[in-house]
N, C-alpha and C positions, 0 to 999 in steps of 0.2 A: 553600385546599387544601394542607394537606402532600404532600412527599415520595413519603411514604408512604402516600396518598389517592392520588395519581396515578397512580404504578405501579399500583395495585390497579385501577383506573378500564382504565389502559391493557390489564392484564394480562385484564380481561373483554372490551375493545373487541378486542383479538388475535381470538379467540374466535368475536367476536359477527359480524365482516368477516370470518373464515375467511384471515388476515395472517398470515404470518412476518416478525417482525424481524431487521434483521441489521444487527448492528452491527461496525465498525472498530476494534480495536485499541486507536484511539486517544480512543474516545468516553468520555463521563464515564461515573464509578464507576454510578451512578443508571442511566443508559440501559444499560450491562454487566449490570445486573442483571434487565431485564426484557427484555432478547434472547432468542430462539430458538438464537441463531448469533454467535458472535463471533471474530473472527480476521483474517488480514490480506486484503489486498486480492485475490486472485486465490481464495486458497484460502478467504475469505468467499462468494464469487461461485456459484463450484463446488459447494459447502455447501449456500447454497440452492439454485440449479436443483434440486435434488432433494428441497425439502422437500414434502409434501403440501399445502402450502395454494395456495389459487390467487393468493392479492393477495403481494407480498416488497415490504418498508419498508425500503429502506437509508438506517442511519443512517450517514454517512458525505459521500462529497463526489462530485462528478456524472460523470467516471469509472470509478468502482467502480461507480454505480447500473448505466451502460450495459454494462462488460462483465456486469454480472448480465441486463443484457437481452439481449445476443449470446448466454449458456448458457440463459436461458429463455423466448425468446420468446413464448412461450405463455401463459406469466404475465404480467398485470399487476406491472408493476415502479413505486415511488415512491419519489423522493428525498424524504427528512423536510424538509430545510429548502432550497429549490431556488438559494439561495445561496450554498452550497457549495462549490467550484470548487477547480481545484489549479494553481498557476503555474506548471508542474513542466509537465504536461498539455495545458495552453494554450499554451505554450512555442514550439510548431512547430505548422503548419498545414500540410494535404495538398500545395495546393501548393510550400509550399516543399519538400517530402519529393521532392514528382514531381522535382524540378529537382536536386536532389540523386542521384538514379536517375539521371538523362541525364549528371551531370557520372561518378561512379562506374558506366558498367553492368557492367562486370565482379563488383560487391559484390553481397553478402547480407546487405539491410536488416535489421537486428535491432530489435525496438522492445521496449523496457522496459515491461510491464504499464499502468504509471502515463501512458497517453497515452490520449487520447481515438479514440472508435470510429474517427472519420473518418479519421485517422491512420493505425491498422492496418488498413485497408482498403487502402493502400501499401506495406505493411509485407511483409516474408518470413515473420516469424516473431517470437512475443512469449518473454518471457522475464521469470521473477519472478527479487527481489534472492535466491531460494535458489534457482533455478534453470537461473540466469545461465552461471556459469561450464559447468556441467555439458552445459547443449546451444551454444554456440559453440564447446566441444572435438567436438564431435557430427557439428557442421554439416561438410559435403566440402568447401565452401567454404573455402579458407585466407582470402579478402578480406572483408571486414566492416564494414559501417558502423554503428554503434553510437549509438540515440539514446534520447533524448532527454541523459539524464543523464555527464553524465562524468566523472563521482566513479566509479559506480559502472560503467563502460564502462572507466575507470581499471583499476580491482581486477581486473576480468574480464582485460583486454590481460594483467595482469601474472603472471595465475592460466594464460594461454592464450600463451606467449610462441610460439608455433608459428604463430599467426594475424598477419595485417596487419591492427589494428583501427583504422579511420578516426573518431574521436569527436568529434562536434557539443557545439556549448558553448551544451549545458542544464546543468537540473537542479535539484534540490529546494533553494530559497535560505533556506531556514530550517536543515537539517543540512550545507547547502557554507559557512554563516555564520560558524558553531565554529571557532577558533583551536587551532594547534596547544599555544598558551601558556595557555590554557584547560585544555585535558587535565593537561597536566605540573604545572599548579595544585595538580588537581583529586587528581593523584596522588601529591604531597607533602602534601596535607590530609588522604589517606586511604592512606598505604602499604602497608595491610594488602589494600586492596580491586584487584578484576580488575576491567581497565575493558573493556567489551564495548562495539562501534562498530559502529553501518549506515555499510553500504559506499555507500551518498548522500554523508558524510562526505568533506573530502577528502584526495588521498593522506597528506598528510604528517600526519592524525589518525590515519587507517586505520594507518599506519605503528607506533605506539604500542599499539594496540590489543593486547589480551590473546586476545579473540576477534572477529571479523569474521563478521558475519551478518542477515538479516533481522531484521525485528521480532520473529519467531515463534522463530525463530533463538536471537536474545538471551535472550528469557523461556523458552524451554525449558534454556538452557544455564544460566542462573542460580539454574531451579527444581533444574536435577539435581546443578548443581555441588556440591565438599564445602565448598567457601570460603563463608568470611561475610558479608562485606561487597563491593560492585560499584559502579563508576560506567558509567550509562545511558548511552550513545552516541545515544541516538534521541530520542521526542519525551517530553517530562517524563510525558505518562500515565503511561508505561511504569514508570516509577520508584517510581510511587505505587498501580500495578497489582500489583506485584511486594511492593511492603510489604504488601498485604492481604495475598495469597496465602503468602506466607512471615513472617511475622511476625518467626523468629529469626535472619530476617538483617537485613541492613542496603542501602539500596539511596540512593544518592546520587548527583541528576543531571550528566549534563557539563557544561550550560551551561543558566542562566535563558534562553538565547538560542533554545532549541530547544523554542520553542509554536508548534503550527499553529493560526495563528486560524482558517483555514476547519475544521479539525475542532471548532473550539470553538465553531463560530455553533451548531451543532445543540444543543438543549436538551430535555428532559424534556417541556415543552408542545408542542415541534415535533410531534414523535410523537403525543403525543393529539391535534391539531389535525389533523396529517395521515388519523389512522386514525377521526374524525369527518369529513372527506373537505372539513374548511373548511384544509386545508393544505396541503403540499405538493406534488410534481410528477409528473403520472406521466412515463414517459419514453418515448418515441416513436422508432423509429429507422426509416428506410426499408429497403423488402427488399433494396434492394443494396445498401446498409451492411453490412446482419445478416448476409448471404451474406458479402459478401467482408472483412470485417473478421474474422467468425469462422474462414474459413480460417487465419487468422494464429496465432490459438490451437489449431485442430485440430492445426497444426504443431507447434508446443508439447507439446501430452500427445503427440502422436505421438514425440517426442524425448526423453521421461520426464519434462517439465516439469510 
């Protein structure tokens, strides 16, 4: 079967199961093109809850499926390929979070999007990489403890010097890998090009950067910018998302170093296998998960998140 047999296959199985797909950002060209929904982790999530169908297919990694199950409970929710995972996510567990609250209690647990349910169920308050800075200037709280990631719990301190922010040593080891000698390569190979950088990245990349931002962030700034040419700060999708989309620019990544294999386990038959019901995972969460994990995000939009 081609490609192009599959989508078509898939694109009646949508249909035929009453499915919204939704895919990550970062997923291939192929699976981007037969989504319902594409976009980043939080504002993928959001997106569906609200789609009409009953069954939501995240392609993506098993975090993103669960907060899509925290905003739709109601839905059957399924991860495409249930090995997935994000090290990022898995990083910290509840208890050690709890233990963390007894050594700080005077703080206000901040948790990054990118953490698993169990996790924001101890959590204050969740916070995307665009919407980070914006509510820890928010929070009355001046003390802070900032997790998982500390790249971007970095950028945040440096965006919020008004706060005390205590930061845990996580974070995404595929964009904390990038060298700062990397960029500066990257940017005498290409003098003419703005190099935009996820704030995952660490300081002393973020430091060089032309612009600082999400993933959605980067591809909106790139699509509207007047310049020609860009170096991707994020995960190589991006780079090759951005050359379809704009043809008469030029987009050239930061580093071979920055592939997510777990976004790259999912594939084109995951999907149909999942949406013939011989695949993937549905995702289960108990009611006082979904209760007190979703508090953490109510906080969130409540804060303009």
């Amino acid at each position: 079967m081609t490609i192009a047999e599959l989508q078509a296959e898939i694109l009646r199985l949508k249909k035929e199961t009453d499915t919204c797909v939704l895919a990550h950002s970062y997923q291939a060209r192929e699976i981007l093109e037969i989504a319902d929904v594409a976009g980043d982790s939080y504002a993928l999530a959001a997106a569906g809850a609200k789609q009409p169908q009953r069954h939501l297919l995240l392609c993506g990694v098993r975090f993103m499926a669960e907060g899509l199950k925290l905003l739709a409970p109601e839905k059957t929710v399924r991860l495409a390929n249930p090995e997935a995972g994000c090290p990022m996510a898995e990083q910290m567990d509840k208890p050690f979070i709890e233990a963390v609250k007894q050594q700080y209690p005077d703080h206000t647990i901040v948790a990054y999007i990118n953490t698993t349910a169990a996790l924001k169920t101890v959590c204050d308050v969740c916070v995307t990489s665009s919407s980070a800075v914006q509510i820890v200037k928010k929070l009355p709280n001046n003390n802070i403890v900032f997790l998982p990631d500390c790249n971007l719990g970095d950028y945040v301190a440096r965006q919020c010097p008004e706060k005390k922010i205590k930061l845990l040593q996580g974070g995404c080891p595929i964009h904390a890998a990038v060298k700062k000698s990397e960029l500066l390569a990257a940017k005498r190979a290409h003098p003419r090009a703005l190099a935009l950088v996820h704030p995952e990245c660490t300081p002393d990349v973020v430091a060089l950067a032309d612009y600082v931002g999400s993933t959605k962030g980067i591809m909106d700034y790139a699509r509207q910018s007047g310049a020609k040419e860009f170096i991707i700060g994020t995960e190589l999708s991006i780079a090759a998302h951005l050359q379809y989309e704009c043809p008469g620019k030029r987009f050239y990544p930061l580093s071979k170093k920055l592939l997510c294999p777990n976004m790259k386990l999912t594939t084109l038959p995951d999907v149909f296998l999942a949406l013939t019901g011989e695949g993937g995972d549905t995702i289960e969460l108990p009611p006082k998960t979904l209760r007190d994990a979703r508090l953490c995000i109510d906080r969130m939009i409540a804060l303009g998140g």
